[in-house]
SEMIKOL-609598 format. One record per residue (C-alpha): residue in one letter; x, y, z. Coordinates in steps of 0.1 Angstrom, whole numbers, padded with zeros to 4 digits, always signed. Each point is the difference from the previous one (the first is absolute). Layout:
N
aXYZ...
***
This chain:
291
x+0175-0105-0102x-0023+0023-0017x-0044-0007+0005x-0015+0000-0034x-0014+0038-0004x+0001+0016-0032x+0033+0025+0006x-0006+0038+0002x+0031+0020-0013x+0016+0038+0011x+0029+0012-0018x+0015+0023+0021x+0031+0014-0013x+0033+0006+0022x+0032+0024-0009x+0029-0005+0018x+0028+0029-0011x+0009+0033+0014x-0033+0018+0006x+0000-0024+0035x-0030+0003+0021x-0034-0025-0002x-0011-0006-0029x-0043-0012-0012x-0018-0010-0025x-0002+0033-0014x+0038+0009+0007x+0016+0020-0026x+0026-0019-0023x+0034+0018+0005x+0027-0023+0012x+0023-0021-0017x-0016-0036+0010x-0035-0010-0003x-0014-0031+0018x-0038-0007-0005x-0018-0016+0027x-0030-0024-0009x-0026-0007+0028x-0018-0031+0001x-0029-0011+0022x+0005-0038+0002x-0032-0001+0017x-0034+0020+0005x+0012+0025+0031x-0016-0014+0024x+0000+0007+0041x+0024-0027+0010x+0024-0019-0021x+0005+0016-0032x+0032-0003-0025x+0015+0033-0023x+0030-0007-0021x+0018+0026-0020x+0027-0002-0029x+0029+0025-0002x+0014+0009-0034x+0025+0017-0015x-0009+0023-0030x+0000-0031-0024x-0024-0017+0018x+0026-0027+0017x-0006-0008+0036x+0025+0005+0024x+0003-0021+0032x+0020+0005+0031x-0015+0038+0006x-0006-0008+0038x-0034+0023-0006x-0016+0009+0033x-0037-0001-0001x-0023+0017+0028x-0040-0003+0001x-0018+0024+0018x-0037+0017+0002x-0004+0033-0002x-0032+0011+0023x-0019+0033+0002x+0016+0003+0040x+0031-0028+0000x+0016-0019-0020x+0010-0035+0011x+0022-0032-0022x-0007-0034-0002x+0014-0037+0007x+0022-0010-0034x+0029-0021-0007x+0037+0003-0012x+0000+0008-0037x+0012-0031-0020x+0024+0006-0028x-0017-0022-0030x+0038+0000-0019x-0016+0016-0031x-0008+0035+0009x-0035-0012+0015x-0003+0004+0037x-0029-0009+0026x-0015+0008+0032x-0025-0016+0021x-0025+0030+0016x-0019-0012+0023x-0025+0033+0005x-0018+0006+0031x-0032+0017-0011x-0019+0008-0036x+0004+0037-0022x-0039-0003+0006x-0026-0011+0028x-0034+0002-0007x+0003+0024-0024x+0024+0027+0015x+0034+0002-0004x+0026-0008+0025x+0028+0013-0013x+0024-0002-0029x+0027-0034-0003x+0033+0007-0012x+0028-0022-0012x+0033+0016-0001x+0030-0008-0020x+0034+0012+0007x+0032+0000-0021x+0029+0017+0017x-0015+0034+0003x-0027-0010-0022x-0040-0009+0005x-0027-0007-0020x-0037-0007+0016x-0027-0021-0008x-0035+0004+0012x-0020-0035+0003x-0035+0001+0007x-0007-0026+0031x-0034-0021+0000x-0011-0011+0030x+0000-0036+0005x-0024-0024-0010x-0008-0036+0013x+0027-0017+0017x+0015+0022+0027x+0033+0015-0008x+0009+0015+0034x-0005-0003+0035x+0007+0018+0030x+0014-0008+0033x+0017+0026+0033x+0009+0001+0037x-0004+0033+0018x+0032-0007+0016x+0020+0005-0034x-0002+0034-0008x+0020+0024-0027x+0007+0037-0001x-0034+0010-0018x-0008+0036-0016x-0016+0013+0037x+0015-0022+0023x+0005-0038+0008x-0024-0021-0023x-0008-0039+0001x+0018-0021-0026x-0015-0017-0026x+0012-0035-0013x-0010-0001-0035x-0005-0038-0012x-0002-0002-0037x-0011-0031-0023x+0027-0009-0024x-0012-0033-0016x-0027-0029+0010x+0009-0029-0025x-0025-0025-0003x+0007-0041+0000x+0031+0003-0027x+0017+0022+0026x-0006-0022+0030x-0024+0027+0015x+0031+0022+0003x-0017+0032+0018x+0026+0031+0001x+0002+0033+0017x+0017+0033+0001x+0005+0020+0035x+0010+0032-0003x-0008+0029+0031x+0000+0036+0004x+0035+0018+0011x-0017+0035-0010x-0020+0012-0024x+0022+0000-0024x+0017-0033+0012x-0015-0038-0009x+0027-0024+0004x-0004-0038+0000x-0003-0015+0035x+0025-0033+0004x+0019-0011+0031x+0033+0021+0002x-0018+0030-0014x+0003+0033+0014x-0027+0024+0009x-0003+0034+0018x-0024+0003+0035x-0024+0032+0006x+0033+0022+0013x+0017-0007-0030x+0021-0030+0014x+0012-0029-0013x-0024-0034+0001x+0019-0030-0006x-0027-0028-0016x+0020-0032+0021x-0032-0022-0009x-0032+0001-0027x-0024-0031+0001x-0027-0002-0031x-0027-0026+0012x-0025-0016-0025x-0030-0015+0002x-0024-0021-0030x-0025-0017+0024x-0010+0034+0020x+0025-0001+0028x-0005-0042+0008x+0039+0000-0013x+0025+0027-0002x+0030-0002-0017x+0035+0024-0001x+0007+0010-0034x+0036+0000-0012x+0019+0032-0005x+0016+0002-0030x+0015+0035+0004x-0005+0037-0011x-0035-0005+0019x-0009-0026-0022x-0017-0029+0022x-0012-0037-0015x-0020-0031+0008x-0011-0032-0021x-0023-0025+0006x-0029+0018+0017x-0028-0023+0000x-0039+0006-0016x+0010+0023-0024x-0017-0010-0034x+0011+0019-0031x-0020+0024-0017x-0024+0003+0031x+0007+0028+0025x+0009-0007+0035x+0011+0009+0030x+0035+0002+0014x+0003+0015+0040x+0030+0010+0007x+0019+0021+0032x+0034+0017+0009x+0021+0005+0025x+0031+0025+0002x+0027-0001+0030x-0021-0028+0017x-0032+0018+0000x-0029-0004-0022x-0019+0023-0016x-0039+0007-0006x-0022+0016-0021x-0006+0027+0025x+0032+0005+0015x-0014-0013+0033x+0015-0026+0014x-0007-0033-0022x-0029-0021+0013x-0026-0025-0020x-0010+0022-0031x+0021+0030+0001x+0030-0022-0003x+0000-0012-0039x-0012+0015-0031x-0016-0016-0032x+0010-0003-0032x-0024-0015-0029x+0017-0013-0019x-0002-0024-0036x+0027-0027-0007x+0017+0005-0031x-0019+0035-0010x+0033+0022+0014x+0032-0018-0007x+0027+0025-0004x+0017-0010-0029
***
């Protein structure tokens, strides 16, 4: 499931014995078992959807599944620091694992830094980091952006608007039956991006739980003449075939709105009305099939 990029590799190494505590890429070595961790970037890093897999080994160099590694991605800021939307980490069987980050802004922007990304491994008590350098994205769109200011979370200085985050996950072209997919994922807190699916859980501005009872993803290929609700597949994932006057290898456009709890959402967070009430993805059939 991996896009054809030539594969950058970290070792990092991890010792798991009886000094305890987190250990780097520059821990010291005392402790009876060693485990070496091997970052790969799948991908370019990219805002939106990128893919990192890691192997774990034991000191021959033999990869050992069924770790149940936890894996946090975060950016560190010169005021905050905030994570980012990211799926479960999927056990490959071999000692290879993968995660899906789906980053919601670039290391740079027009030359300055925003901050520095983090990937976090953990092993029991143990945690080695990676430190991906994000490009901002180029051509199609990889993210979109849509709120009500009726939904709130507990923000840094008070009550702050919600942000629905919609993410591109794959636009096949004709061989994939124009299968357009998405990824919604929200923010809880700043250090909180979970998916966003019917039967989800959030948390209001006073810290209360938000049940999501109903999430609508509408899409549009003929600029709003026909709308049609994309399937959810789960885990925010959400799906539609079929959408008609895409051509492949040409970029176009798809429209597409949301509504959460029966209300739908804008651009602006004002209530939704004529242009405020969609955003635009361009988009080119068969250019970002995840694999």
């Amino acid at each position: 499931m991996f896009r054809n990029f030539n594969l950058a590799f970290i070792t990092l190494a991890l010792f798991l014995g009886a000094c305890g505590g987190g250990s780097s890429s520059d821990s010291d070595s005392s402790g009876a078992s060693a485990y070496t961790i091997t970052f790969s970037e799948d991908s370019m890093q990219a805002e939106g959807r990128s893919v990192i897999s890691f192997t774990i080994a034991d000191s021959s160099g033999n990869g050992i599944a069924g770790l149940g590694p936890a894996v946090s991605t975060w950016m560190e800021m010169e005021t905050k620091n905030h994570s980012t939307p990211m799926s479960e980490v999927t056990d490959n069987g071999d000692g290879s694992y993968t995660v899906e980050i789906y980053y919601l802004m670039s290391s740079t922007m027009n030359g300055m830094s925003m901050g520095t990304w983090h990937v976090d491994v953990t092993v029991g008590d143990q945690m080695a980091s990676h430190y991906p350098e994000v490009m901002m994205s180029m051509g199609d769109t990889t993210k979109v952006t849509l709120k009500n200011d009726s939904d709130q979370f507990a923000g840094m200085l008070g009550p702050e608007t919600r942000s629905y985050f919609i993410f591109l996950e794959s636009c096949g072209g004709s061989m994939q039956d124009n299968l357009f997919e998405v990824y919604l994922a929200t923010r809880d807190s700043m250090m909180s991006h979970p998916p966003v699916y019917t039967g989800q859980t959030l948390h209001d501005a006073g810290s209360h739980e938000m049940a999501i009872s109903g999430v609508t993803i509408e899409a549009s290929s003929d600029n709003g003449a026909t709308w049609w609700t994309m399937t959810q597949m789960g885990g925010g994932m959400f799906s539609i075939s079929g959408l008609d006057g895409m051509v492949d290898g040409v970029q176009g456009t798809i429209l597409v709105k949301l509504a959460v709890n029966g209300v739908q959402y804008s651009t602006d967070g004002a209530t939704a009305s004529g242009e405020n009430a969609y955003q635009t993805f361009s988009v080119t059939p068969g250019s970002s099939m995840s694999m």
